[in-house]
One Martini backbone bead per residue (centre of mass of N, CA, C, O) as a GRO file, in nm:
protein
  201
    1UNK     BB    1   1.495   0.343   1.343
    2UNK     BB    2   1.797   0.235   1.323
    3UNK     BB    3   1.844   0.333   1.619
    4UNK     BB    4   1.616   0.164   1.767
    5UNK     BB    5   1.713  -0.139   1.668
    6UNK     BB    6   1.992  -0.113   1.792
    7UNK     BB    7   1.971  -0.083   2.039
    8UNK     BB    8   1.800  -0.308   2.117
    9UNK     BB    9   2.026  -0.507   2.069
   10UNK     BB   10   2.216  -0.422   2.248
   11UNK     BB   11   2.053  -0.434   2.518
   12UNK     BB   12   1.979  -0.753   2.432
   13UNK     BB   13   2.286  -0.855   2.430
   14UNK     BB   14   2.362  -0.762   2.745
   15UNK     BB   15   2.146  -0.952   2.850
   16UNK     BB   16   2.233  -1.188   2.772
   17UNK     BB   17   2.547  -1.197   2.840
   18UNK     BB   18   2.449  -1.232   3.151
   19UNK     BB   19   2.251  -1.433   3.171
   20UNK     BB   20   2.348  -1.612   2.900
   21UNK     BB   21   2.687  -1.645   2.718
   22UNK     BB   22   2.683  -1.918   2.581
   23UNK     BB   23   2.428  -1.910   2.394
   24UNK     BB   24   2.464  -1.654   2.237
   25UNK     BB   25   2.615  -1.740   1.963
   26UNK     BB   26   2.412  -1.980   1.919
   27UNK     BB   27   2.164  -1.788   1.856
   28UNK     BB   28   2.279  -1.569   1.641
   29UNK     BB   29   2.353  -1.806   1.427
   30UNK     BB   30   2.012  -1.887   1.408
   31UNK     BB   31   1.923  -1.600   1.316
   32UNK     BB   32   2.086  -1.572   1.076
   33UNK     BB   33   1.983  -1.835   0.916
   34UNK     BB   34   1.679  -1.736   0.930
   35UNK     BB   35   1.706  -1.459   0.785
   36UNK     BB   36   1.817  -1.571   0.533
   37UNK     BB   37   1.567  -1.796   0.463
   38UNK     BB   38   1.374  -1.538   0.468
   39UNK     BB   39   1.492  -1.364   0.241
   40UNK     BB   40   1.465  -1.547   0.017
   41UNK     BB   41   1.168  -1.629  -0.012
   42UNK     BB   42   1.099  -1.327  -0.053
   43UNK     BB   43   1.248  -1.313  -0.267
   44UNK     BB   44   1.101  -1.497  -0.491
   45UNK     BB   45   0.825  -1.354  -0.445
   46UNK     BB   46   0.950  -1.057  -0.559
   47UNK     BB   47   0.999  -1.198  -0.859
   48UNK     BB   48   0.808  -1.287  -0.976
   49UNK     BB   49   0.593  -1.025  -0.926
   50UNK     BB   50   0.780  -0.813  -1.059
   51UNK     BB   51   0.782  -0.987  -1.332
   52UNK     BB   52   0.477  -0.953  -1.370
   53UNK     BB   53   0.452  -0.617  -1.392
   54UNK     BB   54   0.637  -0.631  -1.599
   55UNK     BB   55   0.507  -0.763  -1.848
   56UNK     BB   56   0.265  -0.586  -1.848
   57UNK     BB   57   0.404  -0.336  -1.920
   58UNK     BB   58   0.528  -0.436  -2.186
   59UNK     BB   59   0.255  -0.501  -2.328
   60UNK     BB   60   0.014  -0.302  -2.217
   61UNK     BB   61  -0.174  -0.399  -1.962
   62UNK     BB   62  -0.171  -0.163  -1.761
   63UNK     BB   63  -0.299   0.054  -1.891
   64UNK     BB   64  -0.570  -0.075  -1.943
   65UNK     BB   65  -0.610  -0.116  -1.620
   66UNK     BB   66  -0.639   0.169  -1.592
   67UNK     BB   67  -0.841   0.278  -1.751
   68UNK     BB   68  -1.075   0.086  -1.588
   69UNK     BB   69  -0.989   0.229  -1.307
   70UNK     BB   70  -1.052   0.546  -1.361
   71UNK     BB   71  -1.351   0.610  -1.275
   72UNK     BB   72  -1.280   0.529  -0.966
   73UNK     BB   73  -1.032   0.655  -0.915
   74UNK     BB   74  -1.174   0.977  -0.942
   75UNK     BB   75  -1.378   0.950  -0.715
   76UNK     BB   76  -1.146   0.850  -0.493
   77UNK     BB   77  -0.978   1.117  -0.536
   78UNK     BB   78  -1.068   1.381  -0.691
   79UNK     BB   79  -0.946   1.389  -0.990
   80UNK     BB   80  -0.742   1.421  -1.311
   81UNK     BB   81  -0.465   1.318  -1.291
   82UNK     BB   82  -0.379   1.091  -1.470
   83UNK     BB   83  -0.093   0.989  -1.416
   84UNK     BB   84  -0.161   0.972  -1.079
   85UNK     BB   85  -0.415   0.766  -1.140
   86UNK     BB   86  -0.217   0.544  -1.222
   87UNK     BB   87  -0.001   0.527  -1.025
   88UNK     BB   88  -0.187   0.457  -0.790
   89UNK     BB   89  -0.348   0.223  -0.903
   90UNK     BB   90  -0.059   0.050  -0.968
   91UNK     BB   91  -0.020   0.051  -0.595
   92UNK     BB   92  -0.265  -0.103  -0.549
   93UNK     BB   93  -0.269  -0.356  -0.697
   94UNK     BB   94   0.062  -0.449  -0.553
   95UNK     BB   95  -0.136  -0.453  -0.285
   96UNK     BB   96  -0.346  -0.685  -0.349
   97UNK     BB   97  -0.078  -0.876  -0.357
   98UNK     BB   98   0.122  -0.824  -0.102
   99UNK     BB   99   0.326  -0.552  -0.188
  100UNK     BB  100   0.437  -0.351   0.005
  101UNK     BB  101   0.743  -0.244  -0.147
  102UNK     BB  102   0.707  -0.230  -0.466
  103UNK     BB  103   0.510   0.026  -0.478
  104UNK     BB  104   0.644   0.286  -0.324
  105UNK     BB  105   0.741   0.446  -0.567
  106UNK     BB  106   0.439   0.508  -0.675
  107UNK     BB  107   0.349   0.653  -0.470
  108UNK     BB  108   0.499   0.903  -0.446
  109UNK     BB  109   0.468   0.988  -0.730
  110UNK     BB  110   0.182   1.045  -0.653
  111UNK     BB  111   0.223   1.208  -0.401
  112UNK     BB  112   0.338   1.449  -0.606
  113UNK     BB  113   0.122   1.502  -0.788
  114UNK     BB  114  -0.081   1.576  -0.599
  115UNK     BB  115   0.053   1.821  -0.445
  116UNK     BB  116   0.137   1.967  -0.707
  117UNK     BB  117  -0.221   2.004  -0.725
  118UNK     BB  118  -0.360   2.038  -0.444
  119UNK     BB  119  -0.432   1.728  -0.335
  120UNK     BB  120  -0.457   1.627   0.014
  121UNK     BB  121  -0.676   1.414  -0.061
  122UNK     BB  122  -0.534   1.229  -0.217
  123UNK     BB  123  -0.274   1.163  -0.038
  124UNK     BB  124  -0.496   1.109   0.191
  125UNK     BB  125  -0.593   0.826   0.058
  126UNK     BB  126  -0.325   0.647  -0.018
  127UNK     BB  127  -0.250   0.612   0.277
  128UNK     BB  128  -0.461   0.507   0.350
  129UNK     BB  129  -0.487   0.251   0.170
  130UNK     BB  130  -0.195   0.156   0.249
  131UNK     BB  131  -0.272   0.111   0.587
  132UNK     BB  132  -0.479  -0.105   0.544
  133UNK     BB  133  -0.448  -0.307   0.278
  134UNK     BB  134  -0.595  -0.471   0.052
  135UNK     BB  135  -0.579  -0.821  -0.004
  136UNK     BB  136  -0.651  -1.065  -0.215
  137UNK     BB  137  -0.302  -1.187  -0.196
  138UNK     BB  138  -0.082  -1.227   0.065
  139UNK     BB  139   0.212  -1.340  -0.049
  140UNK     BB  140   0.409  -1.221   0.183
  141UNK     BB  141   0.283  -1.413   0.399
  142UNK     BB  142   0.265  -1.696   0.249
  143UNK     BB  143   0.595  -1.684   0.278
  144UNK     BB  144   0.624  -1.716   0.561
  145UNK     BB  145   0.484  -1.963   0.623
  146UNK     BB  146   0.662  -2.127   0.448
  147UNK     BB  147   0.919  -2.082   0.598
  148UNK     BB  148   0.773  -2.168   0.889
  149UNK     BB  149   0.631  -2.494   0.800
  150UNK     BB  150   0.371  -2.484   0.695
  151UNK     BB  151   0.088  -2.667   0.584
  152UNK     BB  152  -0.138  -2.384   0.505
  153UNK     BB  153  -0.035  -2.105   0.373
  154UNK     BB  154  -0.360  -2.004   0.253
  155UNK     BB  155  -0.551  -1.971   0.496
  156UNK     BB  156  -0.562  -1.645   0.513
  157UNK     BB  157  -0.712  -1.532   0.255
  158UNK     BB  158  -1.006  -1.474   0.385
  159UNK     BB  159  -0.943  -1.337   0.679
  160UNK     BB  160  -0.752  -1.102   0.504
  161UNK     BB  161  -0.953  -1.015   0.367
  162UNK     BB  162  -1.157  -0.955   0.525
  163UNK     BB  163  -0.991  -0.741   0.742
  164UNK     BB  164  -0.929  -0.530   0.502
  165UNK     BB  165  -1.176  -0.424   0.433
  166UNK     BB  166  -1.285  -0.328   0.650
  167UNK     BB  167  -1.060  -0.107   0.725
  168UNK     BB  168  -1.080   0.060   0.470
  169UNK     BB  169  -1.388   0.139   0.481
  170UNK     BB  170  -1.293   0.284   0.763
  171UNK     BB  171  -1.084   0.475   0.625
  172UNK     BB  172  -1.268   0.603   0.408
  173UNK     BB  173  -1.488   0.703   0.542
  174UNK     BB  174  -1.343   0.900   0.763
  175UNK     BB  175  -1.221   1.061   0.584
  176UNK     BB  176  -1.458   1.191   0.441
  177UNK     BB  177  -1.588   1.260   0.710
  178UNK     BB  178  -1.262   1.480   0.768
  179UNK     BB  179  -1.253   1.621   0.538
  180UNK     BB  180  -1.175   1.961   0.414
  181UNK     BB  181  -1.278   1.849   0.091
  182UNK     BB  182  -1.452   1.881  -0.157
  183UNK     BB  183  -1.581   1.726  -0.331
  184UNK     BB  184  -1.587   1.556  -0.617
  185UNK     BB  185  -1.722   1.757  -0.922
  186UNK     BB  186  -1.963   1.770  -1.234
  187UNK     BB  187  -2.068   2.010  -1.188
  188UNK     BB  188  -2.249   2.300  -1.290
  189UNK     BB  189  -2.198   2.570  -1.123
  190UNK     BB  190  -2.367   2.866  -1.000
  191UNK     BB  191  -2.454   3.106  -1.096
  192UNK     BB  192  -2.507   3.406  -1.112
  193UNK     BB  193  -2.698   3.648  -1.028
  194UNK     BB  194  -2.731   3.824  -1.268
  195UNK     BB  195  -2.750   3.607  -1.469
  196UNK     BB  196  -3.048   3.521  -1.340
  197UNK     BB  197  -3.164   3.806  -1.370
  198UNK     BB  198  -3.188   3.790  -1.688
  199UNK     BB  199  -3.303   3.547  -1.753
  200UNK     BB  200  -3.594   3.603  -1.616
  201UNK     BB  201  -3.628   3.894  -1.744
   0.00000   0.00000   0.00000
């Protein structure tokens, strides 16, 4: 991506100095000063909410949150790995505050915890909810209309949740429904045939 970025830059830098030279280096310095003040914007954003996620964590507060949605994780991951469970619990957490950078590496060693039990439908399960990103609270979108100089930055906030629930339950489905892992289950397997024939014997 580095590198499609790079081109692109030189490419449109060559034909901007072609086609109007004088332009160009006021062009760059005011695009250079908006990105400056686009990441202070979203670094203030990101301290915040990393603040608040550290406080959980050494309260241990994150802990008993992750026990609370321990058994819908299980069911969602069709996992057993609490370690895993906690991991990915806590990347959707602060997916759902609209921090898309900061869970990253959460979900890694989720999907790595996952993949080193054999269970590639967890995985491709933390990926889908990844990639669709429900989103209760989109600070990161909030911090740009604001960086943007909107007058309404939180107007986004219900229109960003339906259509991220929609996104999630559609990618949700779609999994299940194509996924070659059977379902996680705690039923009891079904005896063999010889011992239901001792049995009814």
């Amino acid at each position: 991506m580095n590198a499609v970025f790079a081109a692109v830059f030189v490419v449109s830098a060559a034909l901007f100095l072609l086609s109007d030279p004088e332009a160009f280096l006021p062009a760059l310095l005011a695009g250079s000063e908006k990105a400056a003040t686009l990441s202070l914007s979203l670094l203030s954003a990101y301290c915040v909410w990393l603040g608040f996620f550290k406080v959980l964590e050494k309260s241990g507060l994150s802990q008993k949150l992750s026990r609370l949605v321990f058994p819908a994780a299980r069911r969602l991951f069709r996992s057993d790995d609490r370690e895993a469970l906690t991991l990915a619990s806590q990347n959707l957490s602060a997916n759902l505050l609209g921090l898309p950078g900061a869970p990253t590496p959460l979900g890694i060693k989720a999907v790595k915890r996952f993949e080193k039990s054999g269970n590639r439908y967890a995985s491709d399960m933390l990926f889908v909810l990844n990639a669709t990103s429900l989103q209760l609270l989109p600070t990161t979108v909030i911090a740009l209309r604001v960086a943007a100089g909107s007058a309404a930055a939180a107007d986004i906030v219900l229109p960003t949740l339906i259509a991220t629930l929609f996104s999630t339950l559609c990618g949700v489905f779609l999994l299940r429904l194509f996924s070659k892992t059977p379902p996680h289950s705690r039923k009891t397997p079904p005896r063999p045939r010889k011992m239901r024939a001792r049995l009814h014997g």
